[in-house]
N, C-alpha and C positions, 0 to 999 in steps of 0.2 A: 504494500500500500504506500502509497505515497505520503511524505512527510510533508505535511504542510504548515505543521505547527510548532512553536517549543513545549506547549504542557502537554497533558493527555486529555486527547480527543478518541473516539468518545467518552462519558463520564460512565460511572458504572451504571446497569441496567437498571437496578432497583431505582438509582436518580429519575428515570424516565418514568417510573410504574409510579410513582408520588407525584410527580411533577405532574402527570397527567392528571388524575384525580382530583389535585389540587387546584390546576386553571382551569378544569370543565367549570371547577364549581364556581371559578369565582365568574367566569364568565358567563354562568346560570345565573348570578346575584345579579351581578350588572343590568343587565337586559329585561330581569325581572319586576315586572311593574311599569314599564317602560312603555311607551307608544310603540308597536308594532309598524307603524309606518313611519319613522323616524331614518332618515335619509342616513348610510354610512357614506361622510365622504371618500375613505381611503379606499373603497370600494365601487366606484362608480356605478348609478343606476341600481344599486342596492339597498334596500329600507333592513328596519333591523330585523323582521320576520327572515329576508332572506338569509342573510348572514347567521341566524340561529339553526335553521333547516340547516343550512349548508355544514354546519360545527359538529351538529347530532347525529346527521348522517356520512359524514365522512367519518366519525369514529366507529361507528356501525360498519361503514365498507372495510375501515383497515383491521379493525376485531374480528371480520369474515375472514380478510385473508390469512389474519396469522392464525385462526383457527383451522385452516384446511391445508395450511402452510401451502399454501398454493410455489408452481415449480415452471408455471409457464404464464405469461402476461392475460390475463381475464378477457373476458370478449364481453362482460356487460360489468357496469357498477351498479346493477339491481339489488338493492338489499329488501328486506324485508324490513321498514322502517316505524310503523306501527305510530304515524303522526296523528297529533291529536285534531280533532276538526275544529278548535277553538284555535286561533294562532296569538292568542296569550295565553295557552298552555304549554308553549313551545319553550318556557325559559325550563319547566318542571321536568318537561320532555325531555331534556339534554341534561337535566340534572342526573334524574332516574336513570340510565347508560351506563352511569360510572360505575356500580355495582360489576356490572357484565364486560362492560372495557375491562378493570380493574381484574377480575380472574381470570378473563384471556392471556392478558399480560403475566397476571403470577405464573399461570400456568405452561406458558410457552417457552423451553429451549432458544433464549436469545443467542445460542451460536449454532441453530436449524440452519442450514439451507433452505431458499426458498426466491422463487420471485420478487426484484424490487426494480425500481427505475432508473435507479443511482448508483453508489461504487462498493457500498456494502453488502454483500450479495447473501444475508444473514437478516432474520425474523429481526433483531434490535434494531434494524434498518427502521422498521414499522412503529417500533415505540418512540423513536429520537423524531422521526417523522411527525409523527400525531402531536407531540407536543410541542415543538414549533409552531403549526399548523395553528394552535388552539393558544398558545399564547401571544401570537398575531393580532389571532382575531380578538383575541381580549382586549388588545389593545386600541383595538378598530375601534369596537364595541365602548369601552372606556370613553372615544373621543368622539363618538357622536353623542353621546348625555352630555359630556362635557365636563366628564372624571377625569382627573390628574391620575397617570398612569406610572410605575413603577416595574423595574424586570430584575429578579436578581443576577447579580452582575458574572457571578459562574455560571446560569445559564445562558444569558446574553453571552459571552465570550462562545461557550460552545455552540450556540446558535448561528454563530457568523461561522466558524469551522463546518457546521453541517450545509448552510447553504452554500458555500464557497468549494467544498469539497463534490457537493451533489452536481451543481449547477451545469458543468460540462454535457451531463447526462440527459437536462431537464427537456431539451426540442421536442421532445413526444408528448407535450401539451404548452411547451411557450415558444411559437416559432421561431420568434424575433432570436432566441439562442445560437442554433443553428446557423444565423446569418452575424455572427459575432468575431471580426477577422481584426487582425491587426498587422506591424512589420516590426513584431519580436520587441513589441514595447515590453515593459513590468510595471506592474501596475501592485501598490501595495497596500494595505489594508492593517492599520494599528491600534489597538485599544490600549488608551493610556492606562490603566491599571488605577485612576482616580473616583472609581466607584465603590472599590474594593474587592476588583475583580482581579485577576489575573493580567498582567501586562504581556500582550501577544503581538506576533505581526501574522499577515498571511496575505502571501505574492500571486499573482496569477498570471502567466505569460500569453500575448495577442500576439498570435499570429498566420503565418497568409491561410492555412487550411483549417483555423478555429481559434481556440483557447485551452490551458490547461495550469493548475495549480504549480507551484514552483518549490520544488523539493530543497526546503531551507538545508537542507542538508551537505546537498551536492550542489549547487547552483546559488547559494546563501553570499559567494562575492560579486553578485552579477548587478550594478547599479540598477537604481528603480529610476523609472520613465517618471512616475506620476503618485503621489502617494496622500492617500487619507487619514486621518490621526483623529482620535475621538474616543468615549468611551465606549465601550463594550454594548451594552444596551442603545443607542444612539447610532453606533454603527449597525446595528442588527435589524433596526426599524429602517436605516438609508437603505442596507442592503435591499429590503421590501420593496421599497418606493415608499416608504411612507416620511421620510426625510430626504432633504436638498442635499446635496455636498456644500452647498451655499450656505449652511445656515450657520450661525455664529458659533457650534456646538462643535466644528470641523477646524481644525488645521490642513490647512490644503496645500502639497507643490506638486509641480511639474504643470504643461501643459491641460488647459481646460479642454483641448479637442478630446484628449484620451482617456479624460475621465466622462465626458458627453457621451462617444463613442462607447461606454460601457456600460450606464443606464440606461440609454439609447433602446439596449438590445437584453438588459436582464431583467425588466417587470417583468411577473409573473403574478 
């Protein structure tokens, strides 16, 4: 695997199996009691009905997969979803879940073999997944009420590791990826460690037939093209799209074309 980090990525399984259970719920509180037609901006054309569907059932699909430890890519994300006809029961709806997420995960071999879309080709792929995914969207959720939002900064650190390490893999649902070339720029990504995170960097090399992570290892004295400096959490929401590099929270050098050219092509 490739080395893209200095600490250890990923964090231990059992981190994910709490970490889960704990931003479903908190993202069940938020939402709850809330206007169901409440506009998420980070989400465009989404009110917060969708964004809650969209939370309960994608823990429902990933719970299927690592239940059947699925070994070849699915041909439908049909789950049997058991939504309530009330869509202000939907905050209770996503709450209820966590019981059944929660024993899937205890119960599954996170070093299974199995179908995934990224670089970890193992069932823990599916829990480090689901809870990015779901503390996102917490955060989504947070800033359409117009709650002051918070990420602990060991998970924010590895969250920027899992999207930065996934991302090469991601064009099988964000095309814009795929079309992500550069001429052997480096491009480097650092969280200050003033959170009380961990202090990291992680490089990604652009170039003419894609992109790929930069093995601080082996490649660790190759100047950086263009580089972003910021906390752990901060960085983890820019990675999203849900922050600028422009915003006062960033230290920024090198050229603005190749950091343009980067968001350009990694929403998702």
């Amino acid at each position: 695997m490739t080395v893209t980090h200095r600490a250890g990525h990923p964090l231990p399984y059992a981190t994910y199996r709490e970490a889960v259970a704990r931003e479903t719920l908190r993202f069940s509180e938020v939402v709850k009691g809330a206007d169901p037609a409440t506009p998420v901006p980070s989400c465009p054309d989404w009110t917060l009905t969708d964004l809650t569907q969209h939370v309960g059932a994608l823990q429902r699909w990933f719970a299927t997969l690592l239940t059947r430890l699925v070994q070849e890519p699915p041909r439908s994300r049909d789950v049997e979803l058991g939504l309530p006809q009330d869509v202000r029961d939907y905050p209770d709806w996503v709450a209820a879940g966590v019981p059944d997420v929660a024993a899937v995960l205890r119960d599954t071999d996170p070093e299974a073999p199995m179908w995934v879309w990224g670089e970890d080709r193992h069932a823990r792929f599916w829990a480090r997944r689901m809870l990015f995914e779901t503390l996102v969207h917490r955060i989504d959720a947070e800033h359409a009420v117009g709650l002051a939002s918070d990420i602990d900064p060991v998970l924010a650190a590895d969250g920027v590791d899992e999207f930065l390490v996934n991302l090469p893999y991601a064009g099988l649902f964000a095309p814009g990826v795929g079309k992500l070339r550069g001429d052997g720029e480096i491009l480097a990504f650092r969280s200050t460690g003033g959170d009380g995170g961990p202090g990291e960097e992680w490089r990604m090399r652009l170039e003419a037939d894609g992109f790929r992570p930069v093995d601080l290892g082996a490649e660790e004295s190759e100047p950086v093209t263009a580089a972003v400096r910021g906390r752990a959490a901060d960085l983890l929401l820019l990675l999203y799209g849900r922050r600028s590099y422009q915003d006062s929270a960033f230290e920024v050098s090198g050229p603005a074309a190749v950091l343009d050219n980067w968001f350009a092509h990694t929403a998702f």
